[in-house]
N, C-alpha and C positions, 0 to 999 in steps of 0.2 A: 504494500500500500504506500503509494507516494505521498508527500508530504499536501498535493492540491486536493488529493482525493478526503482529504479533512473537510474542505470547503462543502462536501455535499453530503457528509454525514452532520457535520453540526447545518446547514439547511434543512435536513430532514427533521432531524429533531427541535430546532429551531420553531419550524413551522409547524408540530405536531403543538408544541407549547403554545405558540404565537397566535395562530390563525385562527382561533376560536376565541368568544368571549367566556367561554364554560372551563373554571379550572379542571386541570389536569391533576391524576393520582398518578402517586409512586411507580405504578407496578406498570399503568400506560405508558408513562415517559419513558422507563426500560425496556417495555417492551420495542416500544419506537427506536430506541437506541441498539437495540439489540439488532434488531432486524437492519439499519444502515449498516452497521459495523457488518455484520453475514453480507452483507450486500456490497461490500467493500473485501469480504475473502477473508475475513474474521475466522481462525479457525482453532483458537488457542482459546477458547470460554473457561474450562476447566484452569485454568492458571489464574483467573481472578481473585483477586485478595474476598470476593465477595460470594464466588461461588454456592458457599455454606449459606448464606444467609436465605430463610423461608422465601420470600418472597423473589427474590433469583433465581432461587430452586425452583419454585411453581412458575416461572414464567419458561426456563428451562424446558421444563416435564412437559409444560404444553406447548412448543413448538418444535421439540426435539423427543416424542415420547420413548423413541426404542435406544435413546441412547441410557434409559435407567429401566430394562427390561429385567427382569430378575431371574 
């Protein structure tokens, strides 16, 4: 990931914040972020200092379900 390709993950989430007048929750804004960053070749998630945390985790589980198949 090049150093321009920042410019379109912070617009994406930028605009997920921005373009509505209805605040935004934790776990949408992640979710938005999540999905740029994979959209940008993100492929290191599990290295996250934040991994662990619940709501990471549930946002994780449901867009990636088979990678915590048991």
């Amino acid at each position: 990931m090049g150093w321009c390709s920042a410019t379109e993950i912070f617009d994406n989430v930028a605009g997920a914040l921005l373009d509505s007048d209805k605040p935004k929750d934790t776990k949408e804004v992640l979710t938005q972020l999540v999905g740029a960053l994979e959209e940008g070749d993100w492929d290191c998630q599990s290295d996250s200092d934040y991994w662990d945390h619940p709501i990471v985790r549930e946002i994780m589980k449901e867009l990636h379900p088979h990678w915590f198949k048991e």
